[in-house]
N, CA, C and O of each residue as an XYZ file, in Angstrom:
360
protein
N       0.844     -1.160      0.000
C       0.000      0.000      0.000
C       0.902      1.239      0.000
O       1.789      1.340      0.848
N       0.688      2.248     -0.990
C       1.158      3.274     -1.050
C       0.909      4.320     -0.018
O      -0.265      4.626      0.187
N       1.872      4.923      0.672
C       1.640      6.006      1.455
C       2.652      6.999      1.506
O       3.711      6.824      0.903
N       2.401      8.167      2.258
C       3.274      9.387      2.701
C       4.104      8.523      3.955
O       3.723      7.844      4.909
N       5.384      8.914      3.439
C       6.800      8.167      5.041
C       5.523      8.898      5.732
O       4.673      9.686      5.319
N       5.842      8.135      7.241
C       6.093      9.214      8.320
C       6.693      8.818      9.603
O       6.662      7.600      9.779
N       7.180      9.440     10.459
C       8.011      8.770     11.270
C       9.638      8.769     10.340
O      10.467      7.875     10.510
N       9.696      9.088     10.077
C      11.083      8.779      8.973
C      11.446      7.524      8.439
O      12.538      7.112      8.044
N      10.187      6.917      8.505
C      10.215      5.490      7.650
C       9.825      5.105      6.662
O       8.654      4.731      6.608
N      10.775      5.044      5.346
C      10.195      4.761      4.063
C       9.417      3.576      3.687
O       8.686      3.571      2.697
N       9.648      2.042      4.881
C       9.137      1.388      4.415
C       8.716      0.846      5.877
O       9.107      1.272      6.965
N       7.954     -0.044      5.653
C       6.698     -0.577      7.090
C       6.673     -1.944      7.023
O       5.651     -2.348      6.467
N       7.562     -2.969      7.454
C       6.954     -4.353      7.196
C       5.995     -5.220      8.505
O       6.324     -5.361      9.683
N       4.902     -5.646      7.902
C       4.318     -6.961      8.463
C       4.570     -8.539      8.639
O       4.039     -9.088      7.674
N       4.995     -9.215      9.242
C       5.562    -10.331      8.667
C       3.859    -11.562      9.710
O       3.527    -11.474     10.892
N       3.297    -12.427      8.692
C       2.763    -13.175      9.251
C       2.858    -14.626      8.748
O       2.982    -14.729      7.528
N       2.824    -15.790      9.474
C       2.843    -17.364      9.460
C       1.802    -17.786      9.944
O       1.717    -17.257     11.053
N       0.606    -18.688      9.707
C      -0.564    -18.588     10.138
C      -0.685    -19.901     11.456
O      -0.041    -20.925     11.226
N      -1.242    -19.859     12.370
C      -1.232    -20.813     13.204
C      -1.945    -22.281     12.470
O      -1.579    -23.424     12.743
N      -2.922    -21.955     11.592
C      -3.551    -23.202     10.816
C      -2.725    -23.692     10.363
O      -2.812    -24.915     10.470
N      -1.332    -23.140      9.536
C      -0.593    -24.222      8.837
C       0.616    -24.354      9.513
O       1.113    -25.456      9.284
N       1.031    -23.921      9.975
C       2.096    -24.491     11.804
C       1.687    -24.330     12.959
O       1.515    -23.252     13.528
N       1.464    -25.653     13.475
C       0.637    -25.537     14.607
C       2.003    -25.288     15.537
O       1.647    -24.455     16.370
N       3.139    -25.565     15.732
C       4.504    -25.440     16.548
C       4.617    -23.974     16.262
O       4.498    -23.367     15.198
N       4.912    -23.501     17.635
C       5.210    -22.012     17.476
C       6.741    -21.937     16.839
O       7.105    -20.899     16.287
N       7.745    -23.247     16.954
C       9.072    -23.093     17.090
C       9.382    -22.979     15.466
O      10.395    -22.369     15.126
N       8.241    -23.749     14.140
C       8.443    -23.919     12.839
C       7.412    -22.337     12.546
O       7.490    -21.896     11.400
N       6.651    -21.677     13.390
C       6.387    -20.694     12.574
C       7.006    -19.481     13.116
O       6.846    -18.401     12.547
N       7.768    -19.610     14.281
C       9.325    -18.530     14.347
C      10.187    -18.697     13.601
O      10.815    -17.668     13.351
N      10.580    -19.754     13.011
C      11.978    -20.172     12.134
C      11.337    -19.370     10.729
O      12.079    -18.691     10.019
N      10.484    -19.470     10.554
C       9.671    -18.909      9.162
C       9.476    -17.377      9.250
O       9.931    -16.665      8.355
N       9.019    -17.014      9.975
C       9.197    -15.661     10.628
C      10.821    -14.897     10.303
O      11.134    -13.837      9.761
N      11.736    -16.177     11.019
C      13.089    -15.509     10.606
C      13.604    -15.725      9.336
O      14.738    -15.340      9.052
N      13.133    -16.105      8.813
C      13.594    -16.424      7.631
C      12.972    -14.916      6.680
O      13.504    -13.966      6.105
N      11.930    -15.267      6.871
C      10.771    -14.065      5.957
C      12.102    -12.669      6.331
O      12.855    -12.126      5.522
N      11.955    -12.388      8.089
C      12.724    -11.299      8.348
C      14.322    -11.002      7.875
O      14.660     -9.826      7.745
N      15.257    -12.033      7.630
C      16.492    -11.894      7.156
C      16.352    -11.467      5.658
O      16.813    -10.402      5.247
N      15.791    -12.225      4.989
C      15.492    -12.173      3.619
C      15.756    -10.861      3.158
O      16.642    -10.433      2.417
N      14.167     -9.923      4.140
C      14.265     -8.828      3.803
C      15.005     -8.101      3.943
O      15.275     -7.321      3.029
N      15.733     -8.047      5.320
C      16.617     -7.557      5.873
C      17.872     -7.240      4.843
O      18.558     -6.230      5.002
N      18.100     -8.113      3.854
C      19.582     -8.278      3.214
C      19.044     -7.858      2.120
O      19.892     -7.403      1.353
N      17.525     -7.804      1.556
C      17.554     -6.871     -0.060
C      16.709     -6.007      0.089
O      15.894     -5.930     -0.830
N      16.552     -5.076      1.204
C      15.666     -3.955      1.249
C      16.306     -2.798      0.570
O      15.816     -1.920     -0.141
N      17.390     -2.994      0.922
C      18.006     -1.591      0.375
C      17.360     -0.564     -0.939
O      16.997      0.612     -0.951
N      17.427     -1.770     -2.136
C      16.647     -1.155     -3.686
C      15.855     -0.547     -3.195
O      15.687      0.621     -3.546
N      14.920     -1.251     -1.991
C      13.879     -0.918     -2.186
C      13.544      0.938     -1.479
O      12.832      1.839     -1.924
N      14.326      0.873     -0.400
C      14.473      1.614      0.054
C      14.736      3.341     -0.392
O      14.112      4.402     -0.380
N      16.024      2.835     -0.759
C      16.270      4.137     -1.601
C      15.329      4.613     -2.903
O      15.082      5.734     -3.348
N      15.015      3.604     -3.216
C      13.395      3.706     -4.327
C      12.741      4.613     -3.935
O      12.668      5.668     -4.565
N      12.207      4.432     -2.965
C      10.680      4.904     -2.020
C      11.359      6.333     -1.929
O      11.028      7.400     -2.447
N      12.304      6.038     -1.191
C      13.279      7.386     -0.514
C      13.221      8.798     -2.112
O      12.939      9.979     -1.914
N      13.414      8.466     -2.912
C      13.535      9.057     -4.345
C      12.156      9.403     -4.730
O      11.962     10.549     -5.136
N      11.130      8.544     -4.659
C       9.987      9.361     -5.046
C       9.198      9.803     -4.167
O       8.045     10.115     -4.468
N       9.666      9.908     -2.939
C       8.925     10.836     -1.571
C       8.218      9.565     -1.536
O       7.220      9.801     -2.217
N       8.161      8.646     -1.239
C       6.457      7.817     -0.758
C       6.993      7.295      0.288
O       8.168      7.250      0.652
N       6.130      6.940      0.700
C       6.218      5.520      1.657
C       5.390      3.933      1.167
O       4.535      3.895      0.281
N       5.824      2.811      1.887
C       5.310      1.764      1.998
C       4.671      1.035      3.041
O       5.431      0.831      3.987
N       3.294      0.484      3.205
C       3.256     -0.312      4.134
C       3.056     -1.774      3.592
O       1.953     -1.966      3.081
N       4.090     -3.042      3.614
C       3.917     -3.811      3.281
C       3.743     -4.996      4.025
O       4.512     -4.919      4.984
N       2.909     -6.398      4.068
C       2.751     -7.253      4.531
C       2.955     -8.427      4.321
O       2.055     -8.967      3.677
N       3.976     -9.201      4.670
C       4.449    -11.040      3.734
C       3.829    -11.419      4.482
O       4.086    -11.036      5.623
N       2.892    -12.192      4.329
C       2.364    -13.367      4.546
C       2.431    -14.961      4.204
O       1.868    -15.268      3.153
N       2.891    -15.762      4.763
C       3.430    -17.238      4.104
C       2.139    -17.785      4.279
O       1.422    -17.729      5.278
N       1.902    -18.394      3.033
C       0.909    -19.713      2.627
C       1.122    -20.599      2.647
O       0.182    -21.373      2.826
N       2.630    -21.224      2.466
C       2.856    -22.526      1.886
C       2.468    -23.380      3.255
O       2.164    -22.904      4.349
N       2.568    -24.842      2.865
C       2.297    -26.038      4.050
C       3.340    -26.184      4.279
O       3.455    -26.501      5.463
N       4.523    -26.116      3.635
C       6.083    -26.592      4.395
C       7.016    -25.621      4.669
O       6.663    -24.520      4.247
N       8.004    -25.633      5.185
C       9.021    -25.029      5.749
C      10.053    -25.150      4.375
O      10.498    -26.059      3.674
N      10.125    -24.015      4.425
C      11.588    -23.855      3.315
C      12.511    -23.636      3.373
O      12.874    -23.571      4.547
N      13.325    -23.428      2.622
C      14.630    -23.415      2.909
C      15.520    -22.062      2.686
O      14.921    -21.378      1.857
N      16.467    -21.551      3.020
C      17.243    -20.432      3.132
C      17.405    -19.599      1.451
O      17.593    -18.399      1.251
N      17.281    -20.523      0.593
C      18.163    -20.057     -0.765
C      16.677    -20.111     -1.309
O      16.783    -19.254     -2.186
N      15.709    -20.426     -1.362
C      14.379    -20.620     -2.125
C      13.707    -19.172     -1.537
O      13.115    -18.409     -2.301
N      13.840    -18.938     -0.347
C      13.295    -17.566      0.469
C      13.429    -16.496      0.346
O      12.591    -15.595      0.376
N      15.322    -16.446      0.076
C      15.870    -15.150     -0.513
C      15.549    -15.147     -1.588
O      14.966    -14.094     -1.850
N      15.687    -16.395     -3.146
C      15.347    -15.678     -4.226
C      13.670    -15.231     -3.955
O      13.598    -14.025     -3.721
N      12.941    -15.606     -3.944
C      11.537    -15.042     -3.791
C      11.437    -13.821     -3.261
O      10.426    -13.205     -3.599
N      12.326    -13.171     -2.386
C      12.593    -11.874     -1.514
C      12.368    -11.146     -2.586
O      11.365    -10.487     -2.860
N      13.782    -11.354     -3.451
C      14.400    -10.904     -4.489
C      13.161     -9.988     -5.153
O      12.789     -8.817     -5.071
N      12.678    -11.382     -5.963
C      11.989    -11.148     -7.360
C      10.197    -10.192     -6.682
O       9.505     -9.465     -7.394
N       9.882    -10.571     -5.080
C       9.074     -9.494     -4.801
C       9.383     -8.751     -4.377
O       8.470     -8.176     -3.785
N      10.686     -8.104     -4.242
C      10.998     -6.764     -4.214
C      11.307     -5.784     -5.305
O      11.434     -4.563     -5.212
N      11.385     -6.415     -6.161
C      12.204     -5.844     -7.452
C      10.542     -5.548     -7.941
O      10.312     -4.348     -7.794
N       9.214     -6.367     -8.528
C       8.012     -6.567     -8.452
C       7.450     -4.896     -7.956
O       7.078     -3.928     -8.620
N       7.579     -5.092     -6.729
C       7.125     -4.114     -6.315
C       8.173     -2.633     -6.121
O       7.822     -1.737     -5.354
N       9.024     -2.576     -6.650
C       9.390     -1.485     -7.122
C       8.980     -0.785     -8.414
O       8.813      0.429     -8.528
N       8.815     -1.841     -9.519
C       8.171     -1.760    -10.547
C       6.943     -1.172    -10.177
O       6.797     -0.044    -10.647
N       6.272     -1.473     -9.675
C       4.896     -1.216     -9.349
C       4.468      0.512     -9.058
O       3.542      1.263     -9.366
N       5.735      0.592     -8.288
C       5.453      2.263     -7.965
C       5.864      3.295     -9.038
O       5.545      4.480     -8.945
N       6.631      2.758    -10.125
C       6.533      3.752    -11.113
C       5.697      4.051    -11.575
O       5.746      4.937    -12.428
């Protein structure tokens, strides 16, 4: 969702894992961290993006899948929806 920063924050993340499809809190924290590193290591584009056309972001990942994934499948997906949604705001 497109918005005005405020707070001096160009971008806003949500991160959710649903209790229906991990019932273990311990496999939907590991997912959680995963979602959170991901971003953590390719926000930047995104960042300075936002930062350049005055906006802000509030964005929300939400995981669907039934299984637990893995480190290198997470980041590229980071990737390609960050890049996605940079596109988007032009």
């Amino acid at each position: 969702m497109k918005q005005k920063p405020f707070s001096g924050a160009a971008v806003s993340v949500l991160i959710s894992v649903p209790k229906k499809k991990f019932k273990q809190a311990v496999k939907r924290n590991r997912m959680k961290r995963l979602i959170r590193e991901a971003y953590r290591l390719n926000k930047k584009s995104l960042i300075q993006h936002c930062q350049e056309k005055e906006n802000g972001l509030l964005i929300a990942f939400l995981y669907v899948g039934n299984e637990l994934c893995q480190w290198k499948e997470m980041e590229s997906v980071m990737q390609k929806v960050l890049l996605v949604l940079k596109e988007k705001m032009e």
